[in-house]
Every structure is written in C-alpha cells, then in structure tokens.
C-alpha positions in Angstrom: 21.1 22.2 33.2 19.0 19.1 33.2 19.9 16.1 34.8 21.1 12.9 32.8 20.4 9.0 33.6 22.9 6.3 33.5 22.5 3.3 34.2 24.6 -0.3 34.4 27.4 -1.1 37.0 30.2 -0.2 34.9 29.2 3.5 33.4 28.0 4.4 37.5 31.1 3.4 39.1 33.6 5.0 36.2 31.5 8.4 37.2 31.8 7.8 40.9 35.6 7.0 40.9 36.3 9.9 38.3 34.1 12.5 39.0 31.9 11.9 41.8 30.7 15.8 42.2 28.7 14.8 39.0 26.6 12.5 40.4 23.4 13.4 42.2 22.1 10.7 43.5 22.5 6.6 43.0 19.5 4.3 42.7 20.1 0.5 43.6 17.6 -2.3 43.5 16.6 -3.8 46.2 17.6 -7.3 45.7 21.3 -6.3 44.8 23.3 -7.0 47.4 26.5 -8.3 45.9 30.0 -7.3 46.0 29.5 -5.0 42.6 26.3 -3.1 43.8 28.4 -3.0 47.5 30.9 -1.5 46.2 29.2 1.3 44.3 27.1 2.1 47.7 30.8 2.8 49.2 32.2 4.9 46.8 28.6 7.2 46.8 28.9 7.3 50.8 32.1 7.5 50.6 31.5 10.8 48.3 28.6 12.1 49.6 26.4 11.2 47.1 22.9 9.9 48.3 22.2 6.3 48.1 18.2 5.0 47.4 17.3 1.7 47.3 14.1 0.6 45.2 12.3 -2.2 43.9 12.9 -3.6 40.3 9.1 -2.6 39.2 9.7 1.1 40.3 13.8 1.0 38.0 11.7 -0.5 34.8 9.1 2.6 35.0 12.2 4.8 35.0 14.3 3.1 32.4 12.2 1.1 30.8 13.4 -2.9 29.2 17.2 -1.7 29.4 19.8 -3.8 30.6 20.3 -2.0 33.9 21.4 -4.3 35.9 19.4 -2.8 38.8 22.1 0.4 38.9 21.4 4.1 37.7 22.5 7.2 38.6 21.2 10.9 38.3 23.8 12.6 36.8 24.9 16.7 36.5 25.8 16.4 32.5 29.0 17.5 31.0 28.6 20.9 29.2 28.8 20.1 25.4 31.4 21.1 23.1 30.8 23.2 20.4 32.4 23.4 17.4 34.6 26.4 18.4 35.6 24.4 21.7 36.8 21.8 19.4 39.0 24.3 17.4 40.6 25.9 20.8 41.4 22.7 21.6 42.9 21.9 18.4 45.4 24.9 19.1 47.2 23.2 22.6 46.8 20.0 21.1 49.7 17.8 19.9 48.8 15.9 16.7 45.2 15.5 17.5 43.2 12.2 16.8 39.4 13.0 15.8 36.4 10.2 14.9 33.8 11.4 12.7 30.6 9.3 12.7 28.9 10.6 9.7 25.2 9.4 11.0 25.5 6.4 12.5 21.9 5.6 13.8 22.4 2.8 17.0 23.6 4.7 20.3 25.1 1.1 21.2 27.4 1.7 17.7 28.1 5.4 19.3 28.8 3.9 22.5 30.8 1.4 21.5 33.0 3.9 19.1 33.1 6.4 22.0 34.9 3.7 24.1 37.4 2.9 21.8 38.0 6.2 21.2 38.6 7.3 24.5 41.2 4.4 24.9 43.1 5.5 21.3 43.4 9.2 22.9 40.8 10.7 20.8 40.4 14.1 21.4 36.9 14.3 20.8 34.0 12.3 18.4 31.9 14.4 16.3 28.1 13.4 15.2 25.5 15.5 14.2 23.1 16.9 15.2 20.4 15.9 13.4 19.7 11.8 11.6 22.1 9.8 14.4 22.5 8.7 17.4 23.3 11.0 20.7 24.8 11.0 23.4 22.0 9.0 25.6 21.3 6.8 28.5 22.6 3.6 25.8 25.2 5.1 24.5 26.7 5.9 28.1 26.3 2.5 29.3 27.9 1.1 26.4 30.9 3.2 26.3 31.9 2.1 30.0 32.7 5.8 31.2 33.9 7.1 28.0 31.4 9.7 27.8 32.5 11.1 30.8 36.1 11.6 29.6 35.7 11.9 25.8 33.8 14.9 24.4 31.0 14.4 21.9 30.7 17.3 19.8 27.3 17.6 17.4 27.6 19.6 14.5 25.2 21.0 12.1 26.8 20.2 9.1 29.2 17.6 8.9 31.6 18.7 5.8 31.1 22.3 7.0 33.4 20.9 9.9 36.0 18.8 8.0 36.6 22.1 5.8 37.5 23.6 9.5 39.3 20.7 10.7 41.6 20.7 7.2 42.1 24.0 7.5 42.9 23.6 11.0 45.8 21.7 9.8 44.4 17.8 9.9 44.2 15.7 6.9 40.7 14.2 7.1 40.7 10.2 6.4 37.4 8.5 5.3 37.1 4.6 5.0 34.7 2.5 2.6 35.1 -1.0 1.7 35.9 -0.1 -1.9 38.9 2.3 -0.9 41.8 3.0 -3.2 44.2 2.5 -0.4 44.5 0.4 3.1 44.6 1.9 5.8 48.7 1.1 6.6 49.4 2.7 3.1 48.3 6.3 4.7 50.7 8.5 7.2 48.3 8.8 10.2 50.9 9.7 12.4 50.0 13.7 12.2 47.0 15.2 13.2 44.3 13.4 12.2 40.2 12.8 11.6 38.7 9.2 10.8 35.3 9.4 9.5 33.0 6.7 8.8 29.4 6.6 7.6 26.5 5.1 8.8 25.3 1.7 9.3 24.6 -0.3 5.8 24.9 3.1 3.5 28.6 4.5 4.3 29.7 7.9 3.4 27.8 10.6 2.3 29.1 11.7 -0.9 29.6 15.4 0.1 31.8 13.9 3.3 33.4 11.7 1.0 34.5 14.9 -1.2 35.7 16.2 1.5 37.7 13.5 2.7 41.6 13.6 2.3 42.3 10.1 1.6 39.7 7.0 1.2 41.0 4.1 2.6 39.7 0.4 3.5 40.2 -2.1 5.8 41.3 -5.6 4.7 38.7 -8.3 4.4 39.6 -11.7 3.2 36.2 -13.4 4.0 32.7 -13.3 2.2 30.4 -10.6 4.2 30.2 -7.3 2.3 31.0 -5.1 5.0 32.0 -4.6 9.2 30.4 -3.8 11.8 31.1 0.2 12.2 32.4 0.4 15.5 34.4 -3.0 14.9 35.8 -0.5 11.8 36.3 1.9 13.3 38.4 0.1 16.1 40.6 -1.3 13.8 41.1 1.8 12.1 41.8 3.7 15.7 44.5 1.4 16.7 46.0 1.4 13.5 46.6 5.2 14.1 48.0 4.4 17.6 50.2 1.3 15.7 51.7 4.3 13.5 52.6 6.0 16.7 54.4 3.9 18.3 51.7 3.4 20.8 
C-alpha cells in the first residue's frame, strides 16, 4: 500500500503516541529545535522510527505552501473501510453515531468534522467518492489525529447507503436551515446518522428523500447559513447532550 504524508506537530505526534508502527519515517526542519519538534524526535527514537533532519527549501518541494510547521511524517495508511465494514460494525455496535458529509468540497471542512466526530464517539464519517473532499494530507492535519482513530468510509452513492444504514436499524437525520423541526425536538438518543450537505448548496434532494427527519439548528442573527463543520459540531454534541454525555 502506498505511503501517506502528514504533516503539522499535532497530527505527527497523535500518530507517534498512538500508533507509532505506522509511521515510517519523520522529517524535521532544520531550524526546529524547540521543545515541540524535541519532543517528537523522542517519541520516533524512542519508537524506532527514523528521524531526518532537512532544510525548509527541500519540506516546501515536498508539501508545497502548507502550514507545516517544519513537521511531516511518512506514514503506512489505514486500510479503508468499505461499506460492508461499516455494516459488520454496525452489528457489535451499541447505538451507533454516523456523520454523513453529503459533498462537502474543503478537506479543512472534512478535517475539522472528522475531529469533532471522533471526540462525539462517531463510529465512522462517510463521504463519497466522487465531488468532495478526501481523506488528504489537509484534512489530517486538521483533524488533529482523528483520522487515525475515526474511519472515513467513501461510498459510491450516498442515498444507496442511507437505504442500508435505515435498514440497518438507524434513523437517518438531515439538517438545513429551513427544517421543520430543531434539532432538540428529535430523539437522537438511538442509533443514529447526521448528514449534512455541502458548502453553500446543502442537501441533495435524493439524500434529503432519504432522510428520516429534517431538522435545523437555531440562528437568531442575520447570516443565512453556518459554517458546516461549526453545524455539524453543534449538531454532534447535541446527540451526546441526549445521552447523557
């Protein structure tokens, strides 16, 4: 399987304190030489993992203008779920909490979603495959080693999978602005999948017809519409308010 790149001091050291057997090798610029960029060194020595230090020119040619803050990592990826590893996992799984991002285009919206997801208990986030953001070198970064614990599953067709997810036994919860319900008005304390569409457009009108309930966040200021992975936040930990959590 072909290597991955991550980059920033946050996504590297989640990967080396969680699962360091993952990580190939660690690049460090040579003018870090502060207590963060220390501290990664350790943990890859510590692990085994090769260290290299190189010049900032040489980490731009490899990344690019990304905010790397002179850290990446080459990285042994996680093997992707498909969709019938999401439905065995369904079966052990108590109650289940799902995010659907129904072609969300920025992989710093993905990332950002993945990370809140992750710390909701999400058992997995589902995108698809084909018009949105993936699973990259951004998204990683931005979910702050969320990728590493959280499966992202890509899918084909997105209302193909919410038919298998309701018939798995979830009720399947999509949220727009104009919703006939708020979100505390809906029983999320069952299995559950929160879907929300992409930046600017919304849902999709087949994944709204597949959608269970529509519900919508309150707003009592003047912009039309949030941020999605600031709704989709809010909508996460209102699942985990239902819970008890």
């Amino acid at each position: 399987m072909k290597h991955e790149t991550i980059y920033g001091l946050h996504a590297v050291r989640s990967l080396l304190m969680r699962q360091p057997q993952r990580v190939v090798t660690v690049r460090l610029a040579t003018s870090r030489d502060d207590p963060r960029a220390r501290e990664i060194e350790d943990l890859a020595k510590k692990n085994g993992r090769p260290v290299q230090r190189i010049d900032a020119h040489a980490l731009k040619q490899t990344l690019g203008d990304v905010a790397h803050q002179g850290v990446i990592a080459e990285i042994e990826p996680l093997p992707p779920w498909t969709e019938d590893d999401l439905l065995a996992a369904l079966e052990t799984a108590r109650d289940p909490l799902l995010l659907v991002l129904d072609g969300v285009q920025d992989p710093h919206n993905l990332g950002a979603c993945l990370r809140t997801a992750d710390a909701c208990g999400a058992l997995a986030v589902i995108v698809p495959k084909d018009r949105a953001a993936q699973l990259n070198a951004t998204a990683r970064k931005v979910a702050v080693g969320a990728a590493e614990t959280t499966p992202v599953v890509a899918v084909t067709n997105v209302a193909r999978a919410l038919k298998l997810l309701k018939e798995a036994g979830l009720w399947v919860v999509g949220a727009d602005a104009d919703g006939p319900k708020r979100t505390h008005e809906v029983d999320l304390r069952g299995g559950t999948v929160l879907v929300l569409g992409a930046e600017g457009s919304g849902l999709r009108q087949l994944t709204r017809q597949n959608c269970d309930f529509i519900v919508r966040l309150p707003q009592l200021g003047t912009v039309e519409s949030l941020n999605v992975s600031v709704a989709a936040g809010m909508l996460l930990y209102e699942v985990v308010r239902q819970r008890g959590g």
